[in-house]
C-alpha positions in Angstrom: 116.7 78.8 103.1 117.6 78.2 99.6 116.3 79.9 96.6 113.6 78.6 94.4 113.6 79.4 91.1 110.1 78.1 89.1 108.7 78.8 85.6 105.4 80.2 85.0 103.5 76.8 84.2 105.4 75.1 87.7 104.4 78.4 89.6 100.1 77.9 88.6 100.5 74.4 89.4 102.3 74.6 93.2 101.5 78.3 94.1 99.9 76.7 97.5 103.4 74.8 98.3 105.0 78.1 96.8 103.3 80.3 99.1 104.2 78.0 102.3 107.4 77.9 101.1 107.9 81.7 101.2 105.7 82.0 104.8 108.4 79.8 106.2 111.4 82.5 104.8 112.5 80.9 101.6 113.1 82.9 98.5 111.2 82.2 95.1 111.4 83.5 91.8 109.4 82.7 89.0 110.7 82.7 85.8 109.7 82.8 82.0 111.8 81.7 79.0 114.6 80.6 81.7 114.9 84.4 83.1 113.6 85.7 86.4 110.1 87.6 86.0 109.3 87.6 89.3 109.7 87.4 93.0 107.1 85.4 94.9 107.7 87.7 98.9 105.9 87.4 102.1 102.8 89.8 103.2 104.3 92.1 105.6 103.4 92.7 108.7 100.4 95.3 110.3 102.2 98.0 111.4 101.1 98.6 115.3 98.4 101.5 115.7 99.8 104.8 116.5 98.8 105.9 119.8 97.7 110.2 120.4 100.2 111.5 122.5 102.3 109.0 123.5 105.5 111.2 123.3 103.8 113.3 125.7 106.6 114.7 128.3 109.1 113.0 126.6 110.2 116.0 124.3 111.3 119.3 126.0 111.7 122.6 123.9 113.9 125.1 125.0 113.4 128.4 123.7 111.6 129.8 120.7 112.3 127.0 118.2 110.0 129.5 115.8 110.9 132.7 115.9 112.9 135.0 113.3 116.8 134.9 113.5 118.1 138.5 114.0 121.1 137.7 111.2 118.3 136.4 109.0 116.3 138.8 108.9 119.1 141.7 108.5 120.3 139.8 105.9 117.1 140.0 104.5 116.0 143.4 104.9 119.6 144.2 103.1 119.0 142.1 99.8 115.2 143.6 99.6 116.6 147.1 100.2 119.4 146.5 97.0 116.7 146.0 94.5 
């Protein structure tokens, strides 16, 4: 769909018909003095509702995902001990 581009006063007068226009994917943009102001976009939509646990059993973990590295912490253990 093609853009619409409206000043302020034609945007107060047809914001009904500007409001269809943009519910049925057209582009408008109000403008003031002859320079865009404004962009005139569609409500979006409800996100769905999040259902608890529904990546049960799809996700596996194998091993300790959160346990200490050995390098890490000898790494660490050195630079504490050089102070």
């Amino acid at each position: 769909m093609p853009t619409h581009v409206v000043n302020t006063h034609e945007a107060k007068s047809r914001l009904s018909e500007l409001i269809r226009l943009v519910e049925d994917g057209a582009d408008v943009v109000i403008a003031r003095n002859g320079r865009p102001a404004a962009k005139l976009i569609p409500w979006p939509p409800d996100k769905p509702a999040r259902l608890r646990g529904a990546w049960a059993g799809r996700v596996h973990v194998h091993g300790d995902i959160v346990g200490s590295d050995a390098d890490v912490v000898a790494d660490f253990d050195a630079s504490a001990d050089s102070l």
